[in-house]
N, C-alpha and C positions, 0 to 999 in steps of 0.2 A: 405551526409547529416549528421550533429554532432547531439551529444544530448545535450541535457543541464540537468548536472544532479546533485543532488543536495547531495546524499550521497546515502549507499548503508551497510547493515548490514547482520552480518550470526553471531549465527542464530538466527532467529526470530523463537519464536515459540507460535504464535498469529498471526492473518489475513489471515488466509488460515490453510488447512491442512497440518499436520507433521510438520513437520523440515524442515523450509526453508531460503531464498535469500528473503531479501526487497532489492529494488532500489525506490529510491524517487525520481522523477526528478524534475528539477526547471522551474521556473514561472507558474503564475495561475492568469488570470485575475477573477475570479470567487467571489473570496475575501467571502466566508463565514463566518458569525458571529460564534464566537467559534472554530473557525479551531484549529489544534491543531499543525499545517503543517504550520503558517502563515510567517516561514524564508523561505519556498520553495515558496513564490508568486512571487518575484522580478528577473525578466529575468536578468539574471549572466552571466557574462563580458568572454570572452575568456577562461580564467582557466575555465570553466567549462562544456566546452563544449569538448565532446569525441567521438571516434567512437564508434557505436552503437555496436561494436563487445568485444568492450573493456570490459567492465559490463560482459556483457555473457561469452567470454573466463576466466574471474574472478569467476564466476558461476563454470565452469566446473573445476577450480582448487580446489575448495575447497575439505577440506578432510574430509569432515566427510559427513552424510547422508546429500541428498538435494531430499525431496517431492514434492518442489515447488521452485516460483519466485512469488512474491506481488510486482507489481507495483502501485506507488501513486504517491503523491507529496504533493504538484505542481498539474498540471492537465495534464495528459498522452497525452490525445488526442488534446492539443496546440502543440504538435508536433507529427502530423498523421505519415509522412513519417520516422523518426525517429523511433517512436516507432514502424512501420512496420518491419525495420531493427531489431530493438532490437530483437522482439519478432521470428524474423526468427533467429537471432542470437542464441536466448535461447532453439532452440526447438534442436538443435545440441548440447549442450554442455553438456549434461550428455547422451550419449548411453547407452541403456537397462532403462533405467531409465522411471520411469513413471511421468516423471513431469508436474506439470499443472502450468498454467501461467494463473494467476489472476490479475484485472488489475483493480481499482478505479479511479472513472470517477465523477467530479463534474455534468454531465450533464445528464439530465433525460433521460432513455433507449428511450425511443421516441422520441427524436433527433439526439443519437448515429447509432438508426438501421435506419435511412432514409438519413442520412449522407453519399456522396459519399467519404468523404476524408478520413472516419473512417473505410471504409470495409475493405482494406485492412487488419489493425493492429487488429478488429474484428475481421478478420477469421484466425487468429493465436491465439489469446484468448480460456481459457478454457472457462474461468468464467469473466462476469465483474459483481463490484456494482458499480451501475450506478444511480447518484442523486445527487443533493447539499443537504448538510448537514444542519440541525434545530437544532439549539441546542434545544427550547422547544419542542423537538418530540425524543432526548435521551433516549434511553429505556434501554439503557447496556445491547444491542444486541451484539453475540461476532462476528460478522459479517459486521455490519450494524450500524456507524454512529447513525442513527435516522429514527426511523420507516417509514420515505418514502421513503426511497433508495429500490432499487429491486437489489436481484439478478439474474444474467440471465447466469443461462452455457448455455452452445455452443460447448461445444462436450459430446461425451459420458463419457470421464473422468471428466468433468465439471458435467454431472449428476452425476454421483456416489458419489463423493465429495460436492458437494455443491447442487444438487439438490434435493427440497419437505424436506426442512428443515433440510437436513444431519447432516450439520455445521452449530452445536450452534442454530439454530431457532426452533419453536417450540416445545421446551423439546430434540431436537437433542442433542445426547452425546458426539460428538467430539469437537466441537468448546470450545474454552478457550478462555472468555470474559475477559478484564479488560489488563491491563499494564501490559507490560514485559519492567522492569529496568535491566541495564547491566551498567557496569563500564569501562570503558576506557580512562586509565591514570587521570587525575585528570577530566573529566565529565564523569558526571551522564548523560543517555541518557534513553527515554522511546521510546514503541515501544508498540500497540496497541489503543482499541478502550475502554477509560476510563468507568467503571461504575459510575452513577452520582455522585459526589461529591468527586471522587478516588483523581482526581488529588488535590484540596483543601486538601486533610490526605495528600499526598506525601510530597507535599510543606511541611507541619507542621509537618511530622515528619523529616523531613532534616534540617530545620530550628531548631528541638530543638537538634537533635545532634550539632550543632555549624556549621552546612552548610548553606553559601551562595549563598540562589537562584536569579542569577539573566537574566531578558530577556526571564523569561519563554514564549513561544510561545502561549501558551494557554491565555495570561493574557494580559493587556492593551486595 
């Protein structure tokens, strides 16, 4: 079973605890207003589909600290048995390591936890945020889309980390709210959960340096 996956960054240091692995996979029937993910909707042709191991052995090469793995997209659980593999994939490739594997979910925790074809890839999960996204319900949670997504851990590391508001919710200290920008080669790339109106100053200060934005995902 391939994944279809849509790209993959180190390090993120937003959407989960410490210093970690994003994997975004592709396609997302879900089409949320304001996505900010809206190149990862469209199911992608052969290049981009890999074994589920492939991402994870990439995981355990990396050299420097890895806390974590944030998966997104796209929507994860469009591909249950895939991200099953992944997520078995991920929990081997850093030994000794305490990694937690976080996982965002367009679909409300109320259909993921009665869902036969999600348990699986659930009981490999620390933590999911599990909800479609508002944009009128953006609160520049550093966590959390828009105030009706739930987080739900699922193991004891998922509590420690993300649970009773650890990460970034209610006055929590650890979570880092707002856009992590990174450079590679000639694109500009973001990575996080914008605070309201972040992305509009980005644009407009790139734009007044002499940068051309164009296709931004957020806009159209």
């Amino acid at each position: 079973m391939k994944l279809l996956l849509n790209r993959a960054h180190y390090p993120v240091t937003v959407l989960g605890h410490g210093t970690r692995a994003g994997l975004w996979v592709q396609g997302c029937t879900l089409a949320c207003h304001g996505c900010m993910a809206r190149d990862t909707w469209a199911v992608g042709g052969p290049q981009d589909a890999v074994e589920p191991d492939v991402p994870a052995r990439w995981v355990g090469a990396l050299p420097g600290p890895v806390d974590g793995v944030t998966v997104s997209g796209g929507e994860p659980f469009q591909q249950p048995e895939a991200l099953a593999e992944l997520l078995a994939a991920l929990r081997t490739a850093r030994p000794g390591t305490d990694l937690d594997l976080l996982v965002y979910s367009g679909y409300p925790w109320s259909r993921l936890a009665r869902w036969a074809a999600a348990r699986p890839a659930l009981g490999l999960c620390d933590a999911v945020v599990a909800g479609p996204y508002v944009r009128h319900r953006d609160t520049g949670s550093a966590l959390r889309g828009s105030d009706n997504q739930r987080v739900v851990p699922l193991t004891a590391l998922g509590e420690r980390r993300y649970g009773d508001g650890r990460y970034g919710e209610s006055g929590g200290a650890a979570g880092r709210p707002g856009l992590q920008v990174g450079v590679e080669g000639d694109r500009i790339w973001t990575v996080g959960l914008p605070r309201p109106g972040e992305r509009e100053r980005l644009r407009a200060a790139l734009t007044a340096r002499g940068m051309v934005v164009q296709e931004a995902p957020w806009h159209g």
